[in-house]
C-alpha positions in Angstrom: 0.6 7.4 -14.6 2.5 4.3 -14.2 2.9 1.8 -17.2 3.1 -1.6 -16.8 4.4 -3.4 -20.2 4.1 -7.3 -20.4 6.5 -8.2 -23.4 5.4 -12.0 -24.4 8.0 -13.9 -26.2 10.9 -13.6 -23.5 13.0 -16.9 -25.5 12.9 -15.5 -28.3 15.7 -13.2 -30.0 14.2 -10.2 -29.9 12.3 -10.4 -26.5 15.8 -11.6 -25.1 17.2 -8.4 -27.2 14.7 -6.1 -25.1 15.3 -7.6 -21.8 19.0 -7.5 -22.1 19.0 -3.9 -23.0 16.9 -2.6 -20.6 18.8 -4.9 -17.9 22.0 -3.1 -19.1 20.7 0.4 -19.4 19.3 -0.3 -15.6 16.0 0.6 -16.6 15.3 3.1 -13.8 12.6 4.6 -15.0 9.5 5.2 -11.6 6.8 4.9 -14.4 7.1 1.6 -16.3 7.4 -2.4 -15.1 8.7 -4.2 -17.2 7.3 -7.8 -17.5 9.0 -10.5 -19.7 6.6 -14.1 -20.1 7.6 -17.5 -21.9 5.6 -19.9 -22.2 7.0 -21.7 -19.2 5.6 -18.6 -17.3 2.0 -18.8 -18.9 0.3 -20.8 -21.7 -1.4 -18.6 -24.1 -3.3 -21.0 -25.7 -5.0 -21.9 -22.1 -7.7 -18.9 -21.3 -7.7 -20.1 -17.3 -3.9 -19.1 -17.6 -3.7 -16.1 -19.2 -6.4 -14.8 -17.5 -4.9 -15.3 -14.0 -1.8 -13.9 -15.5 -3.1 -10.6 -16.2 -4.9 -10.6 -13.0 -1.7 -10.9 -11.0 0.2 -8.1 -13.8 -2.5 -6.4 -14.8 -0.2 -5.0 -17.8 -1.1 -1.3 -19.5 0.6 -2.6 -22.8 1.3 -5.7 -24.5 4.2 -6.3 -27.1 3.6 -9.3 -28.7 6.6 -11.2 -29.6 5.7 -15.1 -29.0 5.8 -16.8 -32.5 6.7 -20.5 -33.6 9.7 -20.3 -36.0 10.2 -23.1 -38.4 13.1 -22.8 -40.8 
């Protein structure tokens, strides 16, 4: 069965941190696509958007990394 993992949160450190290590590893694994969204790709506070998002994906699993930081 092929997996198809949607990782929101791409900007931030530890989306970046995933996407840079599977980049480097070469990720060559036939049963998982990896997907990595920003807000620029789709605005998760606008239900039109996401839902045409996961239309078009149609991601198995979600890791949920989008967060505002303030300091």
């Amino acid at each position: 069965m092929s997996k198809t993992i949607l990782v929101a949160g791409r900007s931030g450190m530890i989306g970046n941190a995933i996407q840079q290590v599977l980049s480097q590893s070469g990720n060559k694994s036939n049963s998982e696509k990896w997907i990595f969204m920003s807000s620029k790709d789709c605005d998760l506070r606008m239900k039109s958007q996401v839902q045409s998002f996961f239309e078009k994906h149609r991601p198995t699993h979600i890791i949920y990394l989008a967060a505002n930081v303030g300091g």
